[in-house]
C-alpha positions in Angstrom: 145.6 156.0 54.3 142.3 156.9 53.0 139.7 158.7 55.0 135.8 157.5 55.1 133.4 159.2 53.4 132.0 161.1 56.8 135.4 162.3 57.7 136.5 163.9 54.5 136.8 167.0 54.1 136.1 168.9 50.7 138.7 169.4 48.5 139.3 173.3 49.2 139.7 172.4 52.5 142.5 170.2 51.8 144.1 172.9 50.1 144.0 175.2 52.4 145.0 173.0 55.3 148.1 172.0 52.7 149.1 176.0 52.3 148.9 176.7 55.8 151.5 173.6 56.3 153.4 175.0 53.4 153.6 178.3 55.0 155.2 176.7 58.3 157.4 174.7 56.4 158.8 178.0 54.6 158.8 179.7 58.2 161.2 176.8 59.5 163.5 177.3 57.0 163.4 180.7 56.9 164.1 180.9 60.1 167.3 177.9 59.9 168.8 180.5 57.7 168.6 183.3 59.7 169.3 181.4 62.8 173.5 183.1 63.4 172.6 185.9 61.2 170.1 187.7 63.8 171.4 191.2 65.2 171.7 189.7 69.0 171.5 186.1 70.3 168.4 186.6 71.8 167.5 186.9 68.5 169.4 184.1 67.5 168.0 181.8 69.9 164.3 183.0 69.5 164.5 182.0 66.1 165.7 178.7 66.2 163.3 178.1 68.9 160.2 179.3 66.4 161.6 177.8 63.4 161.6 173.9 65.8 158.0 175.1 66.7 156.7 175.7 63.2 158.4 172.0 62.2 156.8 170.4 65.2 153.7 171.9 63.4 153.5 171.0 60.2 154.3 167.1 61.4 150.7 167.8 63.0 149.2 169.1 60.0 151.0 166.9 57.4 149.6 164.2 59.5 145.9 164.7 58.9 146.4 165.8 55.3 147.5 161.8 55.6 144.3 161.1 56.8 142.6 162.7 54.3 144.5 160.4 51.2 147.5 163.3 51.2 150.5 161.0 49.9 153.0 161.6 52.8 155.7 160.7 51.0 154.8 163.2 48.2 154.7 166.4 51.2 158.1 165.3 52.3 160.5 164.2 49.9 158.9 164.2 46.4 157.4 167.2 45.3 158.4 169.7 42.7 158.9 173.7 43.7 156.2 174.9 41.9 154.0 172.1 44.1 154.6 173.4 47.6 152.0 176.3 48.5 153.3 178.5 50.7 153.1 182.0 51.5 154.5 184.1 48.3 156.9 185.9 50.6 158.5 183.1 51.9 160.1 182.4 48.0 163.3 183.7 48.5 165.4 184.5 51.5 165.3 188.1 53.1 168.4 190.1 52.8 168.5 192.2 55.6 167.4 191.8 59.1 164.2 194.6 58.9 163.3 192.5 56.1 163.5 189.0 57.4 161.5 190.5 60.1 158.4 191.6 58.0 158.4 188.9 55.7 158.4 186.0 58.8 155.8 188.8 60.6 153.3 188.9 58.4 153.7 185.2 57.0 153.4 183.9 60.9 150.5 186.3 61.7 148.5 185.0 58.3 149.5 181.6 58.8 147.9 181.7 62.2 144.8 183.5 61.2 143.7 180.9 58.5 144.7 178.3 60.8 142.5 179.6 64.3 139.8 180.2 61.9 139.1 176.1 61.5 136.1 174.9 62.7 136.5 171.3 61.5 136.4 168.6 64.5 139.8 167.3 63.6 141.4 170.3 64.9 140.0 170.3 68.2 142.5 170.8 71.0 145.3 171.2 68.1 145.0 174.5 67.3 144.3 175.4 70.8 148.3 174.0 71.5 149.7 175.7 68.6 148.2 178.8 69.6 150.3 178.3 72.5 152.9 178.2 70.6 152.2 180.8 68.2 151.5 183.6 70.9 155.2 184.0 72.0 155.6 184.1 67.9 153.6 186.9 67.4 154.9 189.0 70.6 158.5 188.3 69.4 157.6 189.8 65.9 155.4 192.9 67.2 158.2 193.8 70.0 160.9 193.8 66.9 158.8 195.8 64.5 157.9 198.6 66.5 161.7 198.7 67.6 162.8 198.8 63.4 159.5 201.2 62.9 161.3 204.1 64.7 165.3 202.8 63.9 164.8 202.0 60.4 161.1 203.0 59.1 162.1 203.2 55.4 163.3 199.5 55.8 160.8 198.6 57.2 157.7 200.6 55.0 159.7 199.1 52.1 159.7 195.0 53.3 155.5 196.0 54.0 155.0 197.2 50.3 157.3 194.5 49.0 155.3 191.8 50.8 152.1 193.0 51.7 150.6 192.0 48.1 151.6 188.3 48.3 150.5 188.1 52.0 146.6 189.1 50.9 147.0 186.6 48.2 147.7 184.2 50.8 145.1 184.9 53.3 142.9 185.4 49.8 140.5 187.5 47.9 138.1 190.5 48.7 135.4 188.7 47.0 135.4 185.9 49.8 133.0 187.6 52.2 130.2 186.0 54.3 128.4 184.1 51.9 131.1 183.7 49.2 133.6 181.8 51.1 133.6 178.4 50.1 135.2 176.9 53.6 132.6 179.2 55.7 129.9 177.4 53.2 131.2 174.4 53.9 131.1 174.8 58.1 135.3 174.0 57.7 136.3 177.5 58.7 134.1 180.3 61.4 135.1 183.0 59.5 135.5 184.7 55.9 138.1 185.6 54.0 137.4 189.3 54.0 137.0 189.5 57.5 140.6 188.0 58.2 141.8 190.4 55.5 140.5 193.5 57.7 141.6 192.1 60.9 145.2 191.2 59.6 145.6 194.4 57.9 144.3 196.5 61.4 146.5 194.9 63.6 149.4 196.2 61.8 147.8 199.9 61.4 147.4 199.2 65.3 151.0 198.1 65.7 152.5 200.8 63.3 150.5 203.6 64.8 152.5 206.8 66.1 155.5 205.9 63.9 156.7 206.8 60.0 155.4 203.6 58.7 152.5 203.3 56.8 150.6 200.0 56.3 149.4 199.7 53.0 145.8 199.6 52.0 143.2 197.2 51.5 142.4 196.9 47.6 139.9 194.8 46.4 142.2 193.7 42.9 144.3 191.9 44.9 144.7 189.5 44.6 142.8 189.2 41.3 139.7 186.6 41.9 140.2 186.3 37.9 143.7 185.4 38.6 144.1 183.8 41.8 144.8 180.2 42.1 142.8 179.1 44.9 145.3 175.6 45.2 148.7 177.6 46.1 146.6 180.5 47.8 148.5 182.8 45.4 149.1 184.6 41.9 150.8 183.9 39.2 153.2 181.1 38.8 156.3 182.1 41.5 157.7 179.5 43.8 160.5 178.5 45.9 163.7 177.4 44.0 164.7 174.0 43.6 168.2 174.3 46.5 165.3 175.0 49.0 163.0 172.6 47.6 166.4 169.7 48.0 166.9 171.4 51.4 163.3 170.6 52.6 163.6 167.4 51.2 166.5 166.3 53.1 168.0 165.3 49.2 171.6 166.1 50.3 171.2 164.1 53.6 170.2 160.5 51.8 173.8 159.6 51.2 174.2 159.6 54.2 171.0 157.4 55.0 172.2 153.8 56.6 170.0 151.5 54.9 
């Protein structure tokens, strides 16, 4: 379906609507691995129960990135790894339980931030709902971390270096400010790039404050603007692999399919 001249957004904007999907997408099945794997089953539970949220979300988004001439056949079941733009974290799955918990942390908490940033009409009363959604999210994640930040700090300093680069490529570059960022420019978004960057990075300073764990800093180099590919909101050329890529797909399942 294509969309009408009046309604379509600019091409950046599609992107970035498609990488905050992506992002959710990576979250659910992040999430479907860990699901038995958690160190409780309230942990357990509370994961399953985000990772059917963050699904429930990306149906939402996928859907207008229809409307906007998005092939939803290709976002389902036909896309290559290196095609799906997701957070760089979310490529491979966490080995340990402090880790899983940083890397789906900061991934949620970006996700989010890009997404309550739109301004477009379209989103009007959707982002409000996932909010909903995403606040019992974000508790869950903060509660855990400042438990690991005094029972496993290294672990947990470690998964924040580890990640923390990939994340800022995500959310994107230094060099977006005010009257740089294209999606501010273009009245899609209500705030820059930079200043989601500062807030993302302070809530964790916030969060982390009184414990061993140190956030790491803000640098302007990363990402690179020289090599940051504003499509895939990331750098260099990293993606999923193809089992998760068949997962996602359902590729397994289609044998089974009743025709």
């Amino acid at each position: 379906m294509s969309a009408d001249a009046e309604s379509r957004w600019p091409a950046v904007a599609r992107d970035y609507v498609q990488a905050i999907a992506d992002t959710k997408l990576l979250l659910g099945q992040r999430y479907g691995e860990w699901m038995l794997k958690g160190p409780n089953l309230e942990d357990d539970i509370s994961g399953a129960s985000n990772g059917q949220d963050e699904i429930g979300q990306v149906r939402q988004l996928f859907r207008l990135l229809e409307k906007q001439g998005v092939d939803r056949d290709w976002l389902e079941t036909d896309r290559e790894p290196a095609e799906y733009a997701n957070a760089q974290p979310l490529d491979e799955e966490a080995e340990a339980w402090p880790t899983f918990m940083v890397q789906v942390a900061l991934s949620d908490r970006a996700a989010w931030l890009l997404l309550d940033a739109i301004r477009h009409e379209d989103f009007t009363g959707m982002v409000q709902k996932m909010g909903e959604d995403e606040y019992f999210h974000l508790e869950h994640h903060d509660a855990r971390l400042e438990t690991l930040a005094v029972d496993q700090p290294e672990a947990v300093e470690a998964a924040l270096e580890r990640y923390f680069p990939g994340i800022l490529a995500f959310i994107g570059p230094a060099t977006y400010g005010a009257g740089e960022d294209p999606l501010v420019e273009a009245d899609f978004t209500d705030r820059a790039v930079a200043e989601i960057r500062g807030a993302f990075r302070e809530h964790y300073v916030d969060l982390f404050a009184g414990t061993d764990v140190t956030v790491p800093a803000l640098t302007d180099d990363v990402p690179d603007p020289d090599e940051w590919d504003e499509k895939r909101r990331r750098s260099g050329d990293g993606h999923i692999d193809q089992r998760v890529a068949d997962q996602l797909q359902g590729v397994t399942n289609r044998e089974y399919v009743i025709e």
